[in-house]
Residue, then its C-alpha position, 0 to 999 in steps of 0.5 A: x500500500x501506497x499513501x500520499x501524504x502533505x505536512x505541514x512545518x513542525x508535523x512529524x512524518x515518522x516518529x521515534x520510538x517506533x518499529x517501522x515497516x516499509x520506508x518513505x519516499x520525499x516528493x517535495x518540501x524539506x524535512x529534518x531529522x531531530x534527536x534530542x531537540x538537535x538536528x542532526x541532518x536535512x533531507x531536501x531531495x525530491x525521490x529520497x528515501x528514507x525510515x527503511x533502517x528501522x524494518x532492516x535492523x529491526x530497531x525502533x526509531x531513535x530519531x523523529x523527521x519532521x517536516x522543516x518546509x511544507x511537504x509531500x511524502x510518499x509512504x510505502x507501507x509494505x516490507x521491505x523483503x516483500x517490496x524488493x521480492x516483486x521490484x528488485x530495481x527497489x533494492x538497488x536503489x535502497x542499496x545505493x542509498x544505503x551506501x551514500x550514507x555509510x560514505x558520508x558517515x566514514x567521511x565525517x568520522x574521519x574529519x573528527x578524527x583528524x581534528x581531534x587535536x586541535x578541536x579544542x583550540x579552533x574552538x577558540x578561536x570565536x565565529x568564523x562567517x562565510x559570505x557568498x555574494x560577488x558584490x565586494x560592497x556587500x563583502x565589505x559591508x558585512x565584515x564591518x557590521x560582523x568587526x563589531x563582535x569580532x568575527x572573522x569575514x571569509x567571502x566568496x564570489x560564486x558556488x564553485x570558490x564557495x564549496x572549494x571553502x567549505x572543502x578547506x574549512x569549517x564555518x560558523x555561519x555561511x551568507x547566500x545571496x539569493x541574487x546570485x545568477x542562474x538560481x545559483x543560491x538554492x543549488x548550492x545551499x542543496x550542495x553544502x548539505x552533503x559537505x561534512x565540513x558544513x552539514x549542520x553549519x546554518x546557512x542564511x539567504x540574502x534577500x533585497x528588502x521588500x522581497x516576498x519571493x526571495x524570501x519563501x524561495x530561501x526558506x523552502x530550500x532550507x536557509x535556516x533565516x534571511x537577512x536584507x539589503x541594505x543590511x540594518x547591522x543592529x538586525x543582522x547581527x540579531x539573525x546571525x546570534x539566534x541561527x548560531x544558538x549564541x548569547x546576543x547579550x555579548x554585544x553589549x555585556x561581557x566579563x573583563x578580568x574581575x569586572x563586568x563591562x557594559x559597553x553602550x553602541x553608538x546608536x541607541x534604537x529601539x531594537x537595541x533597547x528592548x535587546x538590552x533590556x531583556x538580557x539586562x537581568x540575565x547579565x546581572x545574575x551571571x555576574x552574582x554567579x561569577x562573584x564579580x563586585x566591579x561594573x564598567x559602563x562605557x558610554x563613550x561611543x554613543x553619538x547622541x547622549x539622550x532619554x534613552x541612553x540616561x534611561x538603559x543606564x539608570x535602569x542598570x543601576x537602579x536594578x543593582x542598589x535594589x539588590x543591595x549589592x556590594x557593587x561598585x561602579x564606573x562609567x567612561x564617559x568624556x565632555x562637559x557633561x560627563x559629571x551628570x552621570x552622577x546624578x541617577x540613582x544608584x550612580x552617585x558613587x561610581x567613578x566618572x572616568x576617562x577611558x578604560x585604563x583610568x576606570x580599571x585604575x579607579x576600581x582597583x583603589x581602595x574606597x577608603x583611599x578614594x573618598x580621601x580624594 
């Protein structure tokens, strides 16, 4: 027996835990294989079969597929002995399927391998972007918004110098550009699927904002989120922190030494507010975890001191004096006006400094020694 089903995204097609019987067949759309709330693969190929390993080694399913996309799946529900009995040309196909996968397996297996000592120190090294565009102003765009989190910038300009790069390398996140001529954009990313180097590594679409058509075309293929020219850098950064799973209060907050630095951006939007805000008391728990008693605010940067920005910081500071926390403080901050700083609650005895060294010199005195300054 032979049934057509559609599903819709988030349906499961096949769940764990069961015995299965037969296999599956995709006729269109995207799906993913999930263990444990990670995605452990994708497939996207129309005529792909998939779910028969449950019947062979009968085994019950230690993984759900789930629809990604909206899509089409055939399920041959028959065994598989008695489906190969009457069409043999289904086994060689089973075969060869069978056999991808065990290739694809050994070939991940031996990256791990050789990567193995020195795993831990690439770790290190922070989040590695590659950007496939062949426009060099949206290269050099990008590298400057992704400078601010210190993130290195790999580019390259068609599909071919793109999978030479993932041959080579591994990447945190990989950019497409959804205008690359001859619906370049949607067959690569169909590539960087059978790449061990990138298989779990998500891939996003880059689309011209307005673009309706771009946009369903990346997400039915796959691309884990878009992002849109001209680039926002506040929104952009936002797409790469949530598709990489990293922490997007980093750009603000971070932990120096024996200090917390709170660094303000230039611009102060309402986006970057309501991100603030809601990592705000987040931030200050992990600092109490950290047994860390020293703050830096670094408003320096900022390129108009407004409501907003006299708001965020009073708000930090309020939120640390209700606490009663033995926290002491500074704030970097230059001009005329740097001394109003003061004047918020819970900032009438931090520091006004200069730049960071004069507020890391600052919280290393004794508070006896400062108030006999």
């Amino acid at each position: 027996m032979i049934r057509l089903q559609e599903y819709q995204p988030g349906d499961v097609v096949l769940p764990a835990g069961e015995l299965g019987k037969g296999f599956c067949i995709l006729e269109s759309g995207v799906l993913e294989v999930v263990r444990d709330s990670k995605v452990l693969s994708e497939i996207d190929m129309k005529g792909s079969i998939f779910g028969e390993l449950s019947e062979i080694l009968g085994l019950k399913r230690d993984a759900n597929i789930i629809a990604k996309t909206e899509a089409k799946v055939r399920h041959v529900e028959e065994s598989v002995a008695d489906i190969v009995r009457k069409n043999p040309k289904v086994a060689i196909k089973l075969i060869k399927t069978l056999g991808r996968r065990l290739y694809r397996m050994n070939r991940i297996a031996a990256k791990e391998i050789e990567d193995k000592d020195t795993h831990n120190i690439s770790n290190t090294l922070g989040v590695t972007v590659l950007v496939v565009d062949d426009k060099p102003n949206i290269i050099r765009q990008l590298s400057d918004i992704f400078q601010r989190s210190e993130w290195v910038v790999k580019s390259a300009s068609d599909e071919a110098s793109a999978l030479r790069a993932c041959e080579d390398s591994t990447f945190s996140a990989i950019l497409i550009s959804m205008a690359l001529p001859n619906d370049t954009a949607v067959d690569l990313r169909r590539k960087l699927k059978t790449n061990h180097n990138v298989l779990n590594t998500p891939v996003i679409g880059m689309i011209v904002k307005g673009d309706e058509v771009a946009q369903k075309k990346a997400l039915d293929a796959g691309f884990a989120d878009c992002v849109t020219k001209p680039f926002d850098a506040n929104k952009t950064e936002a797409v790469m922190y949530k598709v990489m799973n990293l922490d997007s209060s980093a750009r603000y907050f971070k932990f120096v030494d024996d200090y917390l630095f709170f660094k303000l951006p230039p611009e102060l939007s309402t986006f970057v507010l309501d991100d603030i805000k809601e990592n705000m008391d987040k931030r200050i728990r992990n600092t109490i975890n950290e047994g860390i008693l020293k703050l830096i605010i670094d408003v320096s940067f900022l390129e108009e001191v407004d409501e907003n920005a006299i708001e965020i910081v009073g708000e930090f500071a309020e939120k640390i004096e209700d606490m009663k926390l033995p926290m002491r403080g500074a704030i970097i901050a230059t001009g005329e006006d740097a001394d109003m700083w003061n004047n918020l609650d819970g900032c009438e005895e931090w520091g006004i400094c200069e730049d960071l060294d004069d507020a890391k010199e600052h919280l290393a005195k004794d508070p006896e020694e400062l108030e006999e300054e």
